[in-house]
C-alpha positions as CSV (number, residue, x, y, z in Angstrom):
1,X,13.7,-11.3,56.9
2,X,11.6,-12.3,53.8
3,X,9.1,-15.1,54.2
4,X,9.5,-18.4,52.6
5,X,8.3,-19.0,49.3
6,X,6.4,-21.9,49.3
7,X,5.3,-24.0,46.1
8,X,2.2,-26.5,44.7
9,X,4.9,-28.7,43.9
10,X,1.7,-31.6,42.7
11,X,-1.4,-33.2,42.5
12,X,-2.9,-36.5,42.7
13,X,-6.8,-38.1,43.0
14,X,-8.5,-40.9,43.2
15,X,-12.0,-41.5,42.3
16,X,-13.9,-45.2,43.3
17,X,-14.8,-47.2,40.7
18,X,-18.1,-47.6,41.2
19,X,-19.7,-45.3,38.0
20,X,-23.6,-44.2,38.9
21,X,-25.7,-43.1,35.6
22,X,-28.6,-40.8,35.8
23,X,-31.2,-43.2,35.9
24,X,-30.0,-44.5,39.5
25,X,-31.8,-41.5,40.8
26,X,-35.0,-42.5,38.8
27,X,-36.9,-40.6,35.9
28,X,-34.0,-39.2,33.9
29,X,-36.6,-37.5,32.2
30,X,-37.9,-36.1,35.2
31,X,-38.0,-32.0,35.7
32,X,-35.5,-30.9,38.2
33,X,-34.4,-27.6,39.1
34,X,-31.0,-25.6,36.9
35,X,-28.9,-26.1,39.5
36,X,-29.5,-29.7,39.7
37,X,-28.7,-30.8,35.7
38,X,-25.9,-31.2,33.8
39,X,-24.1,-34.6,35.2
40,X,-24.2,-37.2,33.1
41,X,-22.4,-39.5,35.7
42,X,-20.3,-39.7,38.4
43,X,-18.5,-42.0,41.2
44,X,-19.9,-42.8,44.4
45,X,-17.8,-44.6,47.2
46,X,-18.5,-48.6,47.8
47,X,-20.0,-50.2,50.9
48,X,-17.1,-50.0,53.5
49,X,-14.4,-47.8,51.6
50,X,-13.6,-45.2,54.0
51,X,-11.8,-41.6,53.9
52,X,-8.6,-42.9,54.7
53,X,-9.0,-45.4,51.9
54,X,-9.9,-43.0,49.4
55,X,-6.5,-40.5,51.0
56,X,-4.4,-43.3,50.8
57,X,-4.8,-44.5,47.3
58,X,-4.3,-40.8,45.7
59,X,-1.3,-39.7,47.7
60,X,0.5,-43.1,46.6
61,X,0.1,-41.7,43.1
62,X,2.1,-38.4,44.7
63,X,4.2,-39.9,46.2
64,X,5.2,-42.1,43.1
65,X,4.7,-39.1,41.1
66,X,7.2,-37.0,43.2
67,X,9.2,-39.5,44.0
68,X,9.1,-38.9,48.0
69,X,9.5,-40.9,51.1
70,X,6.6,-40.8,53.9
71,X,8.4,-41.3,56.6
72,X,11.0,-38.4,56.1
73,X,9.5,-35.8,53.4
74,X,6.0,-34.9,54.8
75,X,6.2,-32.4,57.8
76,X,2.1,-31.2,57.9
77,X,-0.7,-33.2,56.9
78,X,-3.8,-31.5,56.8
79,X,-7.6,-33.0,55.9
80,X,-10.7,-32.1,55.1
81,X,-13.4,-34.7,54.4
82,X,-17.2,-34.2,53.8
83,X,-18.6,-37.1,55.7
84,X,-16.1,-38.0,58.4
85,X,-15.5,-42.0,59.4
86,X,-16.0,-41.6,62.8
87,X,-17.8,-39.0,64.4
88,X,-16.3,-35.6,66.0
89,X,-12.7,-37.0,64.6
90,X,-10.6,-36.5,61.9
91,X,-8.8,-39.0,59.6
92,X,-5.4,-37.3,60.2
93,X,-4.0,-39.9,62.4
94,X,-5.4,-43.0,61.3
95,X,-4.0,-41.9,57.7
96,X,-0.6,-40.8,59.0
97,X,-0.2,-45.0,60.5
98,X,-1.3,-46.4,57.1
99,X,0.9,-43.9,55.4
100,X,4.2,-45.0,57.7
101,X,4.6,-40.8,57.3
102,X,6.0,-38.8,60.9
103,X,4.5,-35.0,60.7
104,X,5.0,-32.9,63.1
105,X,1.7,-31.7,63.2
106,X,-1.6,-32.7,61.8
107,X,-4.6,-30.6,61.3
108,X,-8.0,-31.9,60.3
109,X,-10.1,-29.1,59.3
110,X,-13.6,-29.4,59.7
111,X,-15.2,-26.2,57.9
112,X,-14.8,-24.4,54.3
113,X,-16.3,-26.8,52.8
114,X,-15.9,-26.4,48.9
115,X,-12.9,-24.2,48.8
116,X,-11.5,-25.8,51.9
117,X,-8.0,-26.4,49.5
118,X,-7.5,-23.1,49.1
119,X,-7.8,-22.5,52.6
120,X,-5.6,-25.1,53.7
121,X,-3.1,-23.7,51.1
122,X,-3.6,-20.3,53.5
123,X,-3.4,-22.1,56.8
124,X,-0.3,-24.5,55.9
125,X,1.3,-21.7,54.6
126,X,1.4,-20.2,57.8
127,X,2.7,-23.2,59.5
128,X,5.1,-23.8,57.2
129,X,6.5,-20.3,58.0
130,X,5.7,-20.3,61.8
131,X,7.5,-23.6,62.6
132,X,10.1,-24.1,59.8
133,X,8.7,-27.0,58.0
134,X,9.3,-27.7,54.8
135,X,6.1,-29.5,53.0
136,X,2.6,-29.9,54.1
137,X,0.5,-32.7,52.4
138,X,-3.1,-31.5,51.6
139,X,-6.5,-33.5,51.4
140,X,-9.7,-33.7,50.0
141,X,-12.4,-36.1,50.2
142,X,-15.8,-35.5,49.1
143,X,-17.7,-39.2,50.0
144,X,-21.2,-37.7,50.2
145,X,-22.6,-38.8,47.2
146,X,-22.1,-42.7,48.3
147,X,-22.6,-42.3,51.8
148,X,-25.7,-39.9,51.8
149,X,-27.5,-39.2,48.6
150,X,-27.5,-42.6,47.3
151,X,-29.9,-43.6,49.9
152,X,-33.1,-44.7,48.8
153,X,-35.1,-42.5,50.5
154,X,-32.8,-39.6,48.7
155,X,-32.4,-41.0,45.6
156,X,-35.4,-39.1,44.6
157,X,-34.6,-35.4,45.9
158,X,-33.6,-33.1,42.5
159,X,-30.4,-32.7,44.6
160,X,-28.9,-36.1,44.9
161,X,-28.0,-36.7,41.2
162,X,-25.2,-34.0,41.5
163,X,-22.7,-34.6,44.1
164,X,-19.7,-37.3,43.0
165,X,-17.2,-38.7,44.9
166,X,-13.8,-38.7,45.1
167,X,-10.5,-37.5,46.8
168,X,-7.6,-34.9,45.6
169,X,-4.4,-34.3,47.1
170,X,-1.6,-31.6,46.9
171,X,1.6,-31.1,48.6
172,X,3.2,-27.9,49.5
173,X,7.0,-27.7,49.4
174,X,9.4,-25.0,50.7
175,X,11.0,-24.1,47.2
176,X,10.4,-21.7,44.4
177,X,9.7,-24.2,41.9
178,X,5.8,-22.9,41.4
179,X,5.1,-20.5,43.9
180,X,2.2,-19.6,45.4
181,X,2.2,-15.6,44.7
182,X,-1.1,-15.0,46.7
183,X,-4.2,-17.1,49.1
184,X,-7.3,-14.6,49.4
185,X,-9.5,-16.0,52.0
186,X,-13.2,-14.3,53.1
187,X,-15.7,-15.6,55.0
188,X,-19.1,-14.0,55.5
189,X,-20.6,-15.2,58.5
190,X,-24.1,-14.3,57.8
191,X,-25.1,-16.4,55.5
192,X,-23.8,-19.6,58.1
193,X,-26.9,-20.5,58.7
194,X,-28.7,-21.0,55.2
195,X,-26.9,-24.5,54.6
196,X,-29.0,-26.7,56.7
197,X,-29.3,-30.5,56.9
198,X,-32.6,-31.9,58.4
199,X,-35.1,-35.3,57.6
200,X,-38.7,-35.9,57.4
201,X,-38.6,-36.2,61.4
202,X,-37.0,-33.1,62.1
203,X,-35.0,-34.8,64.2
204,X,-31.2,-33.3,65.0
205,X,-28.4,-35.5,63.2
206,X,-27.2,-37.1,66.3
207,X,-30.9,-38.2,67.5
208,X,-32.1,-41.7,66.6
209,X,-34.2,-41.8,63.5
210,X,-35.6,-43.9,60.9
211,X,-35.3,-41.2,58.0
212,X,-31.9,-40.2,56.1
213,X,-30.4,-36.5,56.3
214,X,-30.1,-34.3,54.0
215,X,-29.9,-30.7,52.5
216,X,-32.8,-29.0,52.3
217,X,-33.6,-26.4,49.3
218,X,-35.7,-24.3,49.2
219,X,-36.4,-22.1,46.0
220,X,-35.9,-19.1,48.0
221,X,-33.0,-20.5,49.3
222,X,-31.2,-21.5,46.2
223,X,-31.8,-18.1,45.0
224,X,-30.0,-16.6,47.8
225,X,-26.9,-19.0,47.0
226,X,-26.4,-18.2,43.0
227,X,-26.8,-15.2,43.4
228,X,-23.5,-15.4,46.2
229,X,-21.9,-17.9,44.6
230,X,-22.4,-15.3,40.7
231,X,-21.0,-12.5,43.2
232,X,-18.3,-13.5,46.0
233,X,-16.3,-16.0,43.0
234,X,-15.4,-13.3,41.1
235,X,-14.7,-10.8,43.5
236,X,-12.2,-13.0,45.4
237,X,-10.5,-14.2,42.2
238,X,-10.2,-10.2,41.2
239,X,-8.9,-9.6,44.4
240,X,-6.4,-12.5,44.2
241,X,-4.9,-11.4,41.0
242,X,-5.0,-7.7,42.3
243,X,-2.4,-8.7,44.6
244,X,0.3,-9.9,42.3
245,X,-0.4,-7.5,39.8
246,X,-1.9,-9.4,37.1
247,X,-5.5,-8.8,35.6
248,X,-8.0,-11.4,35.0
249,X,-7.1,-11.3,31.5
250,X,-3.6,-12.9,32.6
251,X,-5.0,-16.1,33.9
252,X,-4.1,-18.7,32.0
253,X,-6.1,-21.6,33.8
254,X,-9.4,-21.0,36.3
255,X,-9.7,-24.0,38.1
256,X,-12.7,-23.6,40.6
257,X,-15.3,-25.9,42.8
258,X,-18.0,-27.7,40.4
259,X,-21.0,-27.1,41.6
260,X,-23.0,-26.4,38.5
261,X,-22.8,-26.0,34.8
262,X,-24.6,-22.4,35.5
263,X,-22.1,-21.1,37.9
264,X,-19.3,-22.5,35.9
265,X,-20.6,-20.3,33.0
266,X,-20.8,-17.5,34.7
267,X,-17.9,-17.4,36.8
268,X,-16.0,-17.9,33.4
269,X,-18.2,-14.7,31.4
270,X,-18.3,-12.8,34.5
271,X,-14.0,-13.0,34.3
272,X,-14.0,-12.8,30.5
273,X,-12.4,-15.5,30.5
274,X,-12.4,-18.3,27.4
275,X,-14.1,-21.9,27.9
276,X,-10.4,-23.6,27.6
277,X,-9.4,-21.4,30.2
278,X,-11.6,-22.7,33.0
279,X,-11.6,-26.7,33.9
280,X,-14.7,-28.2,33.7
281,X,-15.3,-31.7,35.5
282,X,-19.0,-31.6,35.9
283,X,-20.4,-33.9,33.4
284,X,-18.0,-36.7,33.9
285,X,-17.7,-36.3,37.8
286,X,-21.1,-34.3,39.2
287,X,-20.0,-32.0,42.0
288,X,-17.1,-33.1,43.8
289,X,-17.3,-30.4,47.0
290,X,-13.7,-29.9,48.2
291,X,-12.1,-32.1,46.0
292,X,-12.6,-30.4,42.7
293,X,-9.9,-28.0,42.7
294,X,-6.7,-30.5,43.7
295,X,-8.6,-32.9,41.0
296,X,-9.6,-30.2,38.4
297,X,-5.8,-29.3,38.7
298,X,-4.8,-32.6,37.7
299,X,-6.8,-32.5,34.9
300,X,-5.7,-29.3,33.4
301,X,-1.9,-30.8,34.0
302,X,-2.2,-34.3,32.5
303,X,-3.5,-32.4,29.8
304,X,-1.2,-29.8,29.4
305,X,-3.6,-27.1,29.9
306,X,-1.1,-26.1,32.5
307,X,2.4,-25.5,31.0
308,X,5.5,-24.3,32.5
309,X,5.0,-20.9,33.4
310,X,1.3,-20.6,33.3
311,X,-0.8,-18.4,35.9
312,X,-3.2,-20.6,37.6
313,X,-6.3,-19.0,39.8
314,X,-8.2,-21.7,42.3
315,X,-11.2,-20.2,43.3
316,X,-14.0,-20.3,44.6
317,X,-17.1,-20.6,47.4
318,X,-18.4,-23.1,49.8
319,X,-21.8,-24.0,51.7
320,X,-24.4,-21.2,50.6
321,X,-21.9,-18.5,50.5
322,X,-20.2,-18.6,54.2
323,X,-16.7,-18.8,52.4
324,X,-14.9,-17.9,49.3
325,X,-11.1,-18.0,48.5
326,X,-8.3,-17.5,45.7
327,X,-5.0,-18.1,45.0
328,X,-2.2,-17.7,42.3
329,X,0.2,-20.3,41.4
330,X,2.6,-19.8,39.0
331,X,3.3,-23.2,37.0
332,X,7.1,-24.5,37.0
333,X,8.7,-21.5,37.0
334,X,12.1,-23.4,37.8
């Protein structure tokens, strides 16, 4: 029996209004390292605006767009936010009440970080296949930049004037409408450990302190993740388009995580790919962690970068290299 094709039928965001310039994180003339330049704003979440907030506000836009019903067209719901609203739990159920939507099951995952839509495009796929549903709403929240860098105490780290905020949705539907063709996940375990989060007391994140968290960088470090990020990007998205035949050369739009104007570049060279071809966010929005692709997508379609028929390729690599992934959507096909 063939499998089901299932389809990106949409995507929707929502960013918080509040706009932070460069000069909220002091010096703008200040010397920071590559890989922390290149935004020239971006949104941070307000005092008290939570994940489900943020979830609810851009699926309302899909559900206008698409014109669906929550209580009878989303089967799945699956989340992944960067800084949850309650420890150890998910927003799944607290969003399905607000929602009004009945899923049969709801999944928040906790790990892949920056390409965590692509594998939640793998995972619901699976259920969609394993239990007969028929869609499986998708979401994204990054909420770090508001939340954790914009502390006073990290205002000043080279690293806090990058990440953005803001939340991207996607549903999946059973149909052949714009099928997914292929999901390339990889994870490489040993490099787990080189994304670590510490402050000035060295204190454990659950241990009472006086001091935010925060990432730490090292130069070493950071050398270790570009060159990852340069390599495992464009190995996955070659792998991707492998599988349906097609060479990088048939790619029609890139849309990838955001984490730097330097990978962005070379991701693009390192594919031979033009600069219309690959959606580009970072100036406006900083890095946006797992919510760049579904919002990056939404881009390229409101401005009809992404036409009927089109090959789109979401890639790309989370953390400091643990995970990478791909996939090929063909745009409105029927």
């Amino acid at each position: 029996m063939d499998p089901v094709t299932i389809s990106l039928a949409g995507v929707a965001s929502y960013l918080p209004q509040k706009i932070v310039e460069n000069d909220f994180f002091g010096d703008p003339d200040a010397t920071r390292p590559a890989m922390f330049k290149g935004a020239r704003r971006r949104h941070h979440v307000a005092e008290g605006e939570t994940a489900v907030d943020m979830i609810e506000r851009a699926t309302r836009t899909l559900f206008d767009r698409l014109n669906l019903d929550p209580r009878k067209d989303i089967d799945l719901i699956l989340t992944n936010v960067s800084v949850p609203d309650m420890p150890m739990l998910g927003c799944g159920a607290p969003l399905t009440r607000v929602l009004g939507c009945q899923p049969r099951q709801i999944v928040d995952v906790h790990n892949t970080g920056c390409v965590s839509f692509v594998f939640m495009m793998s995972l619901a796929q699976s259920l969609m296949r394993a239990t007969g549903a028929r869609s499986a709403l998708l979401c994204n929240v990054q909420n770090a930049g508001g939340r954790v860098f914009a502390h006073p105490d990290n205002r000043k780290r080279p690293q806090s004037a990058i990440p953005g905020d803001g939340c991207g949705v996607g549903l999946l539907v059973a149909s052949e409408e714009s099928p997914i063709r292929t999901v390339v996940t990889r994870s490489y375990a040993e490099f787990a450990d080189d994304m670590r989060v510490t402050c000035d007391e060295g204190k454990q994140w659950w241990e009472p302190r006086s001091s935010p968290l925060y990432i730490d960088f090292t130069e070493s470090r950071m050398a270790k993740v570009v060159e990852r990020g340069n390599r495992v990007v464009p190995e996955v998205v070659r792998e991707a388009c492998r599988e349906v035949g097609i060479t990088t050369k048939d790619i029609d739009v890139l849309v990838t995580n955001q984490p730097t104007p330097i990978f962005l570049r070379n991701w693009r060279e390192a594919l031979e790919l033009p600069v219309e071809a690959h959606v580009d966010t970072f100036v406006d929005h900083g890095n946006l962690f797992g919510a760049a692709i579904p919002i990056c997508l939404e881009r390229a379609i409101e401005t009809g970068r992404a036409k009927r028929g089109s090959k789109l390729v979401l890639g790309g690599f989370s953390h400091a290299g643990d995970y990478a992934g791909a996939a090929v959507v063909e745009w409105q096909v029927r």
